[in-house]
N, C-alpha and C positions, 0 to 999 in steps of 0.2 A: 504494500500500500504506500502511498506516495504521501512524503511530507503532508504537502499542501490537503490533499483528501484525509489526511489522520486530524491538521490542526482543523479543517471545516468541521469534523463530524465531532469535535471536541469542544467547536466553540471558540477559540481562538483566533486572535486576528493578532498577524505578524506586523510589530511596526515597519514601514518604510524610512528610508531615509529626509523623507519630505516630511514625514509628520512627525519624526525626532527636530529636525528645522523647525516646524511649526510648533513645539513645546519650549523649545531652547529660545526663541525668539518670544510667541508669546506668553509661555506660562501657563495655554492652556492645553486641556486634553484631547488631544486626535480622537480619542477611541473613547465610548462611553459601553458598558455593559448594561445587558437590560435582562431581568429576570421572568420569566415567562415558565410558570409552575417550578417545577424543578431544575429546568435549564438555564444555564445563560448565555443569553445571546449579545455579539459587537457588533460595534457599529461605528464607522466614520462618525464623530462628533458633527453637528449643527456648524458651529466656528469654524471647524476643521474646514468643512466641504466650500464655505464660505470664502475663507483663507485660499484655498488653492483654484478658488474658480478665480479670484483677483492675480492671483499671481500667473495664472492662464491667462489674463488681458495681455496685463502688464510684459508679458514674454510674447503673444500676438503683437501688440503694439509695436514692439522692439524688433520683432524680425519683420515687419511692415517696411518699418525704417532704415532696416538696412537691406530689406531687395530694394529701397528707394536711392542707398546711397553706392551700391556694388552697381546698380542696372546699367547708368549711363557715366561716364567720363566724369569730369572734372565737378568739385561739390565747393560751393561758396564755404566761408567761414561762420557764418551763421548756421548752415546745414549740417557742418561738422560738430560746431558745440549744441546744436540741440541732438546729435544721435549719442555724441559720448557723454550728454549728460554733464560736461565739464566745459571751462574758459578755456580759450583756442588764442593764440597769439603768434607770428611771424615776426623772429629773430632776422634785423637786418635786411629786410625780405627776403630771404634765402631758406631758413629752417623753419616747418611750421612745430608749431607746440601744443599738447594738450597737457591743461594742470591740473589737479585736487583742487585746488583754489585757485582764488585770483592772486597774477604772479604781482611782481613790483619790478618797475623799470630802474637799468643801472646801467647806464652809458647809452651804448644801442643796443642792448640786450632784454627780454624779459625773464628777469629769475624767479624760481618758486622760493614760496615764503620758508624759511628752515622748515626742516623735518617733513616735508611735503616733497610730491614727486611729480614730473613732468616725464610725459609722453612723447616723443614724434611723431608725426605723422608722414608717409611719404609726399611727397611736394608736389610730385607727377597727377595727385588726387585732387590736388587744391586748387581752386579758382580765385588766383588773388595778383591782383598789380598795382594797392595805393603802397604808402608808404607803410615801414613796420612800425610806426608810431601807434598809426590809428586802427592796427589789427586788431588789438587786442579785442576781441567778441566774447560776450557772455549767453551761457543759455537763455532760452525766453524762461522766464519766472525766476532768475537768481537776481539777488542783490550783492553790491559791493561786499556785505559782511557776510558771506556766504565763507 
């Protein structure tokens, strides 16, 4: 008899890794037991099912946006920090950059603030020709104190 047909006929439900993530995050419980005579029976929690149908947008969304940004050639700087979710900035005009945060300017350079880490991006992706002063792009919805 097979794992899986021993733990159904016992009642049992094996956590996943997603709903050990969903306890660890938010504290609550994936799996509620329900008693019914002498059995008990599991069950996906109400939260649980909730939780992963958002984070099922949230990952449609995401891979929406990046067949948006793989599909066709060259992506604005705006198009860039709204898919990585991060500030985008053009070192010099030459290097493009994505940060954790917003960087700080230091000479012609944009550097991340300490302890924080920047990205490249390949340049061949980017659609940019003002100057690297005024690249620096933020996602729509962040603020400077982000």
């Amino acid at each position: 008899m097979s794992k899986y047909r021993r733990m159904e006929q016992e009642g049992v439900m094996e956590k996943t890794g997603q709903m050990i993530e969903f306890e660890e995050e938010t504290g609550g419980y994936a799996i509620v037991t329900v008693k019914v005579g002498f059995a008990e029976l599991q069950f996906p929690s109400e939260v649980y099912v909730e939780w992963i149908e958002a984070e099922l947008l949230k990952a449609s969304v995401k891979a929406a946006a990046y067949d948006r940004i793989m599909s066709s050639g060259k992506k604005t700087l705006k198009e860039w920090a709204n898919f990585l979710g991060k500030p985008v900035a053009v070192d010099n005009g030459v290097t493009v950059w994505a940060y954790d945060k917003v960087p700080e300017r230091s000479g012609n350079l944009w550097l991340p603030i300490a302890g924080r880490r920047m990205y490249q991006l390949p340049r061949s992706l980017v659609d940019f020709s003002g100057g690297w002063k005024a690249s620096l792009t933020l996602p729509d919805g962040w603020e400077e104190s982000k």
